[in-house]
LUMROLO-862100 format. One record per residue (C-alpha): residue in three letters; y, x, z; residue number from 1. Coordinates in steps of 0.25 Angstrom, whole numbers, plus 2048, in hexadecimal, padded with zeros to 3 digits. Layout:
BEGIN
KOLVO/resn/Y/X/Z/resi
KOLVO/ALA/Y/X/Z/NUM
...
//
This chain:
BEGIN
KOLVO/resn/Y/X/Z/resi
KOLVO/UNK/09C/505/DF6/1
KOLVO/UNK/095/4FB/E00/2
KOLVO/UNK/09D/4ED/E01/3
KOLVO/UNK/09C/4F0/E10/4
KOLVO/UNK/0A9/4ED/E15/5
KOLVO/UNK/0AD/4FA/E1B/6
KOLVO/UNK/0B4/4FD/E28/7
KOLVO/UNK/0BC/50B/E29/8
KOLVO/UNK/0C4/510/E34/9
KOLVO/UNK/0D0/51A/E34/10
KOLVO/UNK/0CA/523/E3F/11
KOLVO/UNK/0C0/527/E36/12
KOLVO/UNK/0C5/528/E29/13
KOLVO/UNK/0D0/533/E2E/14
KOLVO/UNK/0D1/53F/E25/15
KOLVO/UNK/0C6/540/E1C/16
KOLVO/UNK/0C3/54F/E18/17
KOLVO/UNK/0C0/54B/E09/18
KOLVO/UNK/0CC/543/E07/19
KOLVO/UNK/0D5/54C/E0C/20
KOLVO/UNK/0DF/543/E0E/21
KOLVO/UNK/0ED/547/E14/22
KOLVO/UNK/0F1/53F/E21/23
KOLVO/UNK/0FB/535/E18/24
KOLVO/UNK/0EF/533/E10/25
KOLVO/UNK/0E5/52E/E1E/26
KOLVO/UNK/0EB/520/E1F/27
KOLVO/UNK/0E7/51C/E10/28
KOLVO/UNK/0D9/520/E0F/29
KOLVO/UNK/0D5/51A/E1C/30
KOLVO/UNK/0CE/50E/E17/31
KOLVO/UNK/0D1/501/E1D/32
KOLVO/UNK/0C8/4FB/E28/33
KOLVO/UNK/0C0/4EE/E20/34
KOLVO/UNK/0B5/4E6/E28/35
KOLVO/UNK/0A5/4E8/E28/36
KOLVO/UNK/09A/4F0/E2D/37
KOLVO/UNK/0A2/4FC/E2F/38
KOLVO/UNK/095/507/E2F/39
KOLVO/UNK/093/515/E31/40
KOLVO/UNK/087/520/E2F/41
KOLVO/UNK/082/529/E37/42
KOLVO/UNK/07A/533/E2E/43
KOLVO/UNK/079/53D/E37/44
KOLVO/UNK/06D/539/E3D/45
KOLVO/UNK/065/53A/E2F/46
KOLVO/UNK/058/542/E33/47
KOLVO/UNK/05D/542/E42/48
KOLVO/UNK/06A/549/E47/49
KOLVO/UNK/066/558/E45/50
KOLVO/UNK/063/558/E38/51
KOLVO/UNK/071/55C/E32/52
KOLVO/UNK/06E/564/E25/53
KOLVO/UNK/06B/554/E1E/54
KOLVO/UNK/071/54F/E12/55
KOLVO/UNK/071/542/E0E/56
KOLVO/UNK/072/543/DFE/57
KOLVO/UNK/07D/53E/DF4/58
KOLVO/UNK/075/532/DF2/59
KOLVO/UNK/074/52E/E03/60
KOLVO/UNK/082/533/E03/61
KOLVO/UNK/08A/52C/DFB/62
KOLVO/UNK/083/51F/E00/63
KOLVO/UNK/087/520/E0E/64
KOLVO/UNK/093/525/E0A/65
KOLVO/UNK/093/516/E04/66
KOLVO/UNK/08E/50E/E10/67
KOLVO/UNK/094/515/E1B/68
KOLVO/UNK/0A4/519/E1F/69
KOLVO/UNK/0A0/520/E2B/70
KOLVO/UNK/093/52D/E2B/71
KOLVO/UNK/091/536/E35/72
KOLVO/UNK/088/53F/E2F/73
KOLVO/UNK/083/550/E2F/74
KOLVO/UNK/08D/559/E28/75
KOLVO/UNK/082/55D/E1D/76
KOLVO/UNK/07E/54D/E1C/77
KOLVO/UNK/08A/54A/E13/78
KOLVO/UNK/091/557/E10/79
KOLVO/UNK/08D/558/E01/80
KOLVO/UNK/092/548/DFF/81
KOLVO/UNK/09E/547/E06/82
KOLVO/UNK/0A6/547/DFB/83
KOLVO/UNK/09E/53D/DF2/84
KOLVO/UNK/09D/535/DFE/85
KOLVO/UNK/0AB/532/E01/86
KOLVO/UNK/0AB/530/DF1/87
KOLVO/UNK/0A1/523/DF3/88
KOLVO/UNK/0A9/51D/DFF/89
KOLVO/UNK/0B7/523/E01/90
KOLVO/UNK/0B5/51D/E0E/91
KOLVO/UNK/0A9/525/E16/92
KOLVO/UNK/0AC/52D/E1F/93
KOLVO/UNK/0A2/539/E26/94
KOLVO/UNK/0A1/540/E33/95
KOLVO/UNK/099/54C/E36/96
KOLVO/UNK/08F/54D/E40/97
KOLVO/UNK/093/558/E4A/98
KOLVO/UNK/08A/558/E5A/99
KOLVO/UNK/093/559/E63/100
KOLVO/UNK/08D/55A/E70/101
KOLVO/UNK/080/562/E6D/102
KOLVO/UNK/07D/56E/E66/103
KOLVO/UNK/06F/573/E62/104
KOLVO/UNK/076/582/E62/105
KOLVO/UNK/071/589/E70/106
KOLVO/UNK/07A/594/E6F/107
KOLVO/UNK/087/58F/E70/108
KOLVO/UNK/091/594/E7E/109
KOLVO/UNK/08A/58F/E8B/110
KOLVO/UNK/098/588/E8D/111
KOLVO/UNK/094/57E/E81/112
KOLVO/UNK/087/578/E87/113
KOLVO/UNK/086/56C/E91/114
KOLVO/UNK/07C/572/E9E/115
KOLVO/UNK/075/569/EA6/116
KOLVO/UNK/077/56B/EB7/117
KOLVO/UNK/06D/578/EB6/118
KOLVO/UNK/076/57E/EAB/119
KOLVO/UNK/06D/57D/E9F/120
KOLVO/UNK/070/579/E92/121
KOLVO/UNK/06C/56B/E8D/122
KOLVO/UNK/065/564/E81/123
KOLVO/UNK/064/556/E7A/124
KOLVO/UNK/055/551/E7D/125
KOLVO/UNK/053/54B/E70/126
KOLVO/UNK/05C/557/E64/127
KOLVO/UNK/059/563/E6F/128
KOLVO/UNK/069/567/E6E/129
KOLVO/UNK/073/56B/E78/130
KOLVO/UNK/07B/565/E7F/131
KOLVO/UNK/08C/569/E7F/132
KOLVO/UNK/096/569/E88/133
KOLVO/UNK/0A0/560/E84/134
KOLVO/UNK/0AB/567/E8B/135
KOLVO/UNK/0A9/576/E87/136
KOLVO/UNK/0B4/578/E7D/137
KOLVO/UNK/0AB/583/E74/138
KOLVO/UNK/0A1/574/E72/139
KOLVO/UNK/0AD/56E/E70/140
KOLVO/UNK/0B3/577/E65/141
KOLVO/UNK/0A4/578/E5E/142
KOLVO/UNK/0A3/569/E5D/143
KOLVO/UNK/0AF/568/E55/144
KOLVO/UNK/0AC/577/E4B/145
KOLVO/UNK/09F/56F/E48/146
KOLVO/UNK/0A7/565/E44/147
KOLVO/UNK/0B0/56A/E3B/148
KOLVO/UNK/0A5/574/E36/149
KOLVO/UNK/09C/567/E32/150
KOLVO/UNK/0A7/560/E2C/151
KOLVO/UNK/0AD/56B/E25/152
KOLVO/UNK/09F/56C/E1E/153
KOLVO/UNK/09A/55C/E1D/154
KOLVO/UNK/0A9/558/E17/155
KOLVO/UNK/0A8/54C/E20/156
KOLVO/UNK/0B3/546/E26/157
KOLVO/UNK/0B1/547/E37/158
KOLVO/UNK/0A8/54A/E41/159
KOLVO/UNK/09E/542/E49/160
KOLVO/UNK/09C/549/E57/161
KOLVO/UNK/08F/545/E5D/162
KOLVO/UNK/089/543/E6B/163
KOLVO/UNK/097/543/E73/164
KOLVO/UNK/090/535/E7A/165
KOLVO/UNK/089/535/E87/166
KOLVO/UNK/07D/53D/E83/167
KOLVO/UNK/080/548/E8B/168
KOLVO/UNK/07F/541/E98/169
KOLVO/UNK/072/53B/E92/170
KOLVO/UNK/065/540/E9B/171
KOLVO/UNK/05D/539/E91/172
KOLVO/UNK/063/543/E85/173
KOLVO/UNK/064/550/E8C/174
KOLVO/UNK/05D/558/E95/175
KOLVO/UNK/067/55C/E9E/176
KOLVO/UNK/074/555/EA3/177
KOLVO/UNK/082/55C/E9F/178
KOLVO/UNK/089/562/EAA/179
KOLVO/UNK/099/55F/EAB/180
KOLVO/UNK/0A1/56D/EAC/181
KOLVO/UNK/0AD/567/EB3/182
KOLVO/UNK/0A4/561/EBD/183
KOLVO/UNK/09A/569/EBD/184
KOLVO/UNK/090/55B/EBE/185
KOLVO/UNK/08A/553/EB4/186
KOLVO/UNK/092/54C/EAA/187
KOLVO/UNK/095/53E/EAC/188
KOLVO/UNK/095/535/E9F/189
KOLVO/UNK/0A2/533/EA0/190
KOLVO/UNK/0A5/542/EA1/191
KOLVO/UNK/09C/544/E96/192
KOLVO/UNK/0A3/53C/E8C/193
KOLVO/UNK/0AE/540/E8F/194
KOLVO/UNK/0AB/54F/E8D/195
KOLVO/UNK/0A5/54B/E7F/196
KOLVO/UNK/0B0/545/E7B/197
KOLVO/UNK/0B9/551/E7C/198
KOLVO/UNK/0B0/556/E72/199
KOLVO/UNK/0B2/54B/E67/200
KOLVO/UNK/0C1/54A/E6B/201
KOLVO/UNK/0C3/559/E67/202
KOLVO/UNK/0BB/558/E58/203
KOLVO/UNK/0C6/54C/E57/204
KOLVO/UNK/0D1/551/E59/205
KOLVO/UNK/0D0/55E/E52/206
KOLVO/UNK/0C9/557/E45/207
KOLVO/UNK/0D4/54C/E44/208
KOLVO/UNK/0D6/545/E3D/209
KOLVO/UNK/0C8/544/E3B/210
KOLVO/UNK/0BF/53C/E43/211
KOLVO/UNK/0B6/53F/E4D/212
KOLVO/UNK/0AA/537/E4E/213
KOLVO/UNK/09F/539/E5A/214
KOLVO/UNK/094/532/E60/215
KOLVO/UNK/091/52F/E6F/216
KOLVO/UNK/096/520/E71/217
KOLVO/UNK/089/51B/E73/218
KOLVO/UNK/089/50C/E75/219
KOLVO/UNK/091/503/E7B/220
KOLVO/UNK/08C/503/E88/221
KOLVO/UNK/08E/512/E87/222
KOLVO/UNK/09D/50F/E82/223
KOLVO/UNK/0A1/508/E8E/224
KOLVO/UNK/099/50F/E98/225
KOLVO/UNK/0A1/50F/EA5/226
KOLVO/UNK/09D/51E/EA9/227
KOLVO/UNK/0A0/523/E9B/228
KOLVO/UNK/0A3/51B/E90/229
KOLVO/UNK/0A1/522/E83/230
KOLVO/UNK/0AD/51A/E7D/231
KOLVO/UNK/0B4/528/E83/232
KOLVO/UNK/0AD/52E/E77/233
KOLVO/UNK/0B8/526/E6D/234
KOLVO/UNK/0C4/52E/E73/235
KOLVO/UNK/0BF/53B/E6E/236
KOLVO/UNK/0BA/536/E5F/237
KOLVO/UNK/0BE/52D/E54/238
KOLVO/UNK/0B0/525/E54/239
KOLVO/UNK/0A5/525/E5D/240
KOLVO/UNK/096/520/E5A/241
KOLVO/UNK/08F/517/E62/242
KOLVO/UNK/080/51B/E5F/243
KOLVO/UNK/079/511/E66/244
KOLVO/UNK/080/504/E64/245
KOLVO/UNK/078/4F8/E67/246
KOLVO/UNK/06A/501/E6A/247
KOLVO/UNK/066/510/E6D/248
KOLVO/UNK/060/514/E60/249
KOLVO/UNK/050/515/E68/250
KOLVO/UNK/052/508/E70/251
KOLVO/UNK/046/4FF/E6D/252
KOLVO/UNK/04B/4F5/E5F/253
KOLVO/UNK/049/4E8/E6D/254
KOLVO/UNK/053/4ED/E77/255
KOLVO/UNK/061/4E8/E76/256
KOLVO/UNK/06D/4ED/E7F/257
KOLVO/UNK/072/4E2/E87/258
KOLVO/UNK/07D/4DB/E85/259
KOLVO/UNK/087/4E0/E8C/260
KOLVO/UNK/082/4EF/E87/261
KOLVO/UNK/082/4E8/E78/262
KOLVO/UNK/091/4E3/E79/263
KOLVO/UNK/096/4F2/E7F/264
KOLVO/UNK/08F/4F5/E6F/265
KOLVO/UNK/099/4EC/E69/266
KOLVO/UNK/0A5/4EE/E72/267
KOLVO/UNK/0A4/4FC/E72/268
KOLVO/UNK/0A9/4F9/E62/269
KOLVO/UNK/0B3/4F1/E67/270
KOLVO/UNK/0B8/4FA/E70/271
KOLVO/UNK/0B9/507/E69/272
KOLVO/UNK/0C0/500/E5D/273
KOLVO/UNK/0CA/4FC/E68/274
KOLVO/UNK/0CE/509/E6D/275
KOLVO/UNK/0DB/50E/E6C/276
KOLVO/UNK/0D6/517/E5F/277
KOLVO/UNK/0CF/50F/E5B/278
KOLVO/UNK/0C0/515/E5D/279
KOLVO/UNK/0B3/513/E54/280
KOLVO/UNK/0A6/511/E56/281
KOLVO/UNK/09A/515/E4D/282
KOLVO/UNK/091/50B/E53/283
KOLVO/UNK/082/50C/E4E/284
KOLVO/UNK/074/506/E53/285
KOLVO/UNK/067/50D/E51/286
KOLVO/UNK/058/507/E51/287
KOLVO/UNK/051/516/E53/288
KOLVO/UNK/045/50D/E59/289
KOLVO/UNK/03C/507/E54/290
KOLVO/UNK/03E/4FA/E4F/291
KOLVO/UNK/039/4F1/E43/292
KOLVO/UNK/042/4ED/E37/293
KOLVO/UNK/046/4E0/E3D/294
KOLVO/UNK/04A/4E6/E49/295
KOLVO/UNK/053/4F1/E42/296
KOLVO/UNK/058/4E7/E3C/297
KOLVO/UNK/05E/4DE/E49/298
KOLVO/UNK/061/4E9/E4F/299
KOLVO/UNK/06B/4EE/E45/300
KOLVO/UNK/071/4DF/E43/301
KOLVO/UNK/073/4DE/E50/302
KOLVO/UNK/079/4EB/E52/303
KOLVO/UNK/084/4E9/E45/304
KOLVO/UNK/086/4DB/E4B/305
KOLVO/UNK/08A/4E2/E58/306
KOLVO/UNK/093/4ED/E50/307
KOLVO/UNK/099/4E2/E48/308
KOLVO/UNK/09E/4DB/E57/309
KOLVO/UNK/0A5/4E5/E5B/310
KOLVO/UNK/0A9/4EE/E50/311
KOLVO/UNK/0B8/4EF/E4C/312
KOLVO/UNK/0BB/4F3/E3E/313
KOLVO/UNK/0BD/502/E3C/314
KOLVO/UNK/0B9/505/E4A/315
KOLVO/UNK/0A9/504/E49/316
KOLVO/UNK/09E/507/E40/317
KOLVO/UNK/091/504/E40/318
KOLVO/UNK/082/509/E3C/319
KOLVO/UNK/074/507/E3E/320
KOLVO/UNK/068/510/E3E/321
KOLVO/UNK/057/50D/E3F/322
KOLVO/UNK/057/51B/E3B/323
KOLVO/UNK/05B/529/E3A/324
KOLVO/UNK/05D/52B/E2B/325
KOLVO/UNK/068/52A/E25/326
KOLVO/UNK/072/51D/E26/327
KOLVO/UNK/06F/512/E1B/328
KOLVO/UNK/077/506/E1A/329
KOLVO/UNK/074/4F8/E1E/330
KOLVO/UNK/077/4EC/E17/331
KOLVO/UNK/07A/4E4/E21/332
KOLVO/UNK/087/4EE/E24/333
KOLVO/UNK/08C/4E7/E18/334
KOLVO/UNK/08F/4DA/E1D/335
KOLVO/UNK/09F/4D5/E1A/336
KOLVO/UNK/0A1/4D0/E27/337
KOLVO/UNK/0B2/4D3/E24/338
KOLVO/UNK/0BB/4D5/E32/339
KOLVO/UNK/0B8/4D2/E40/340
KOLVO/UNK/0BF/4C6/E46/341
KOLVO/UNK/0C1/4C9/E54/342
KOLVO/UNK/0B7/4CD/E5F/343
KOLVO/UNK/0A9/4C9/E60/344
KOLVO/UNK/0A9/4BD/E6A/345
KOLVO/UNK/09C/4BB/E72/346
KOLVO/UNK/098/4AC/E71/347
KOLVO/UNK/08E/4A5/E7C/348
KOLVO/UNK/080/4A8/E7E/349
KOLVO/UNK/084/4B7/E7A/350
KOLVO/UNK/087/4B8/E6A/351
KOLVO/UNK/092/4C0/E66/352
KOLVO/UNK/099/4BD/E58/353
KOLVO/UNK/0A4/4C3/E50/354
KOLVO/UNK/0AC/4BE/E46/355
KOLVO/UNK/0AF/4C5/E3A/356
KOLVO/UNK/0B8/4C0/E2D/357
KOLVO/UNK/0AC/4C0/E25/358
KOLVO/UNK/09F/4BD/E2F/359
KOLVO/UNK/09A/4BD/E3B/360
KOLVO/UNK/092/4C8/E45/361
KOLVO/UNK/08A/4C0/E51/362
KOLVO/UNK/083/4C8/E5B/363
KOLVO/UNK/078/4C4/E66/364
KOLVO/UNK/077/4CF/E70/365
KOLVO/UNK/06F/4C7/E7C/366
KOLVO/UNK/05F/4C4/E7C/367
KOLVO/UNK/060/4B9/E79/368
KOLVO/UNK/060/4B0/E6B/369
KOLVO/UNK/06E/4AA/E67/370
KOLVO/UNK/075/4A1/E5D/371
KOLVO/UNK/081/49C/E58/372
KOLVO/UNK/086/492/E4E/373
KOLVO/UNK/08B/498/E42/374
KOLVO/UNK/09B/492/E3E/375
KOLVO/UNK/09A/497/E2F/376
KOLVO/UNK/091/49A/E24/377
KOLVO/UNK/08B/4A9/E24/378
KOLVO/UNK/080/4B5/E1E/379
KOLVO/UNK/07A/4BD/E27/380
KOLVO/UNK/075/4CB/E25/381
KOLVO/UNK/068/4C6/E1F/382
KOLVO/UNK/070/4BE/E16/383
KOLVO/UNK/06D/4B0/E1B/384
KOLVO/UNK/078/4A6/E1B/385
KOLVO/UNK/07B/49F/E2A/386
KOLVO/UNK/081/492/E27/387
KOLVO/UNK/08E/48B/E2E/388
KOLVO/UNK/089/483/E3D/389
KOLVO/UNK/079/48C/E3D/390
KOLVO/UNK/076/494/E4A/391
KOLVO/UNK/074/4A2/E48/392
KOLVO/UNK/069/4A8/E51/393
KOLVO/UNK/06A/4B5/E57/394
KOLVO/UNK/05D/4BA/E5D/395
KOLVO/UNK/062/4C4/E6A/396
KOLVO/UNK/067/4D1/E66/397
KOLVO/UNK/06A/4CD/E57/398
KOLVO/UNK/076/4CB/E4F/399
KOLVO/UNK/07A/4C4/E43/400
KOLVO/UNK/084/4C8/E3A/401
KOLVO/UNK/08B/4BD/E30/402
KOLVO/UNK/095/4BE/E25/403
KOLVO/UNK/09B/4B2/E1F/404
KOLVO/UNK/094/4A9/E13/405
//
């Protein structure tokens, strides 16, 4: 087991299948939130999203069984491991991926498709797939038997709904617009969500006390949207992803979010952990563009610096991807930086710093280059020690992450 401090949260640890614990049982094998890099995997994209029938192996099993709490991953990735798994790390907990608003069947009821305004059906411009009607109760109904099928048959313990975002109010995606029954016009993107989320809130409810994970939260700036905030999304499900926190995974490795776009990342974490349920977020960045390995690698410290702002213990997690094999582990997800104190507090010229017991996250999201004058002694991620009353240098759009010496 990794030294990695780990950080759990109740939501997702309810009733796990091999356990099979009664309810008066729950309470005591719920681990106890710690402080850390709290990380998850999402395996599913091994080989690309339509490749379902892969398996991992015993070896690759049990290891991410051993670095991660949190996969989302095919039925057939894992289902042979499940049990040795849990058996390496008590702990980890996995989800099965289930679509849950396109089908690549074309002979489901008419009533199940989305139709554009000249009633024909429409498709994904990248998989080819159709796109449902979130309100058709026969979609509805086959989202959730999917999802009890696949985790009847992975072992797993809940079920990640994808695509319930705003991608089907996406032109660019799609190749038609989805046309609203009830208003007989184009959905809006608040309608949309809205619909979508009746699809994850009827998987909830009838798997509870499982969780239902989904994705569709976007970013930030997608999170607080004014004409349809996908924060919505977190009434319908336990956790939500954020799939492009800090970058869309093809924007060129030199284009940075603004500021203001680059806080609604970090206050989106904030946020969500502040609901009255508590929400979580799986937060993850990806470099699917090109990029050299010094520009990978600034890229993920500053996206785990950002996460490490805004995150509270057992309502985040993290992850970071230059690819799309499976997860691996990163070293610097290891760093004992111990609890959060307070807030991150946003000094002048435009650093932001947080305090934790053990260290200290600082962040430059501006253009320009910044500094401060260290107060203690500290390692940072490369291992070099940054002695008491030196000035820490932050070049725009980086961020240093320091534990105590």
């Amino acid at each position: 087991m990794r030294n990695r401090i780990r950080i759990l949260t109740a939501g997702v640890l309810l009733a796990p299948a091999l356990l099979a614990l009664s309810p008066l049982d729950l309470a005591s094998a719920l681990p106890k939130p710690g402080a850390g890099v709290a990380v998850w995997a999402p395996d599913w994209m091994k080989n690309g999203s339509g490749h379902t029938s892969w398996d991992a192996g015993r070896r690759r099993a049990l290891r991410q069984a051993r670095e991660f709490d949190l996969i989302i991953a095919h039925s057939t990735t894992y289902d042979d491991h499940v049990q040795a798994m849990v058996g390496a790390n008590p702990n980890v907990r996995l989800f099965v991926y289930v679509q849950g608003m396109f089908s690549s069947q074309g002979n489901l009821p008419s009533s199940w498709y989305a139709h554009s305004a000249a009633g024909t059906r429409i498709r994904s411009r990248e998989f080819g797939t159709y796109l449902m009607n979130p309100k058709s109760s026969g979609w509805q109904s086959s989202v959730l038997s999917t999802c009890r099928t696949k985790l009847s048959a992975s072992h797993y313990h809940g079920c990640f709904l994808d695509s319930l975002g705003p991608t089907g109010v996406n032109a660019d995606s799609l190749t038609a617009l989805p046309m609203n029954p009830a208003t007989h016009r184009r959905y809006t993107r608040r309608q949309w969500l809205e619909a979508t989320k009746v699809v994850a809130s009827k998987v909830e409810a009838a798997m509870a006390p499982r969780p239902t994970l989904l994705n569709g939260l976007v970013d930030g700036p997608g999170y607080m949207n004014t004409s349809g905030p996908t924060e919505r999304l977190l009434d319908g499900c336990t956790a939500g992803m954020m799939e492009a926190f800090m970058r869309a995974a093809r924007w060129r490795t030199t284009y940075y979010k603004g500021e203001t776009a680059w806080r609604q990342d970090v206050n989106s974490l904030i946020d969500a952990a502040n609901r009255s349920q508590g929400s979580i977020i799986l937060a993850i960045t990806k470099v699917w563009s090109s990029a050299t390995p010094a520009q990978v690698a600034r890229w993920h410290r500053y996206a785990l610096g950002s996460f490490l702002l805004g995150y509270k213990p057992g309502h985040a997690y993290f992850t970071f991807r230059d690819d799309e094999r499976l997860s691996s582990p990163s070293p610097w997800w290891d760093v004992r930086l111990g609890a959060p104190v307070g807030s991150y507090v946003r000094r002048a010229k435009g650093l932001y710093v947080r305090n934790f017991t053990n260290g200290k996250v600082v962040v430059n999201p501006t253009t320009r280059r910044r500094s401060l004058t260290l107060a203690s002694r500290y390692v940072d991620l490369g291992g070099a020690t940054r002695r008491a009353g030196s000035r820490l240098g932050l070049a725009a759009h980086t961020s240093q992450i320091l534990r105590d010496a």
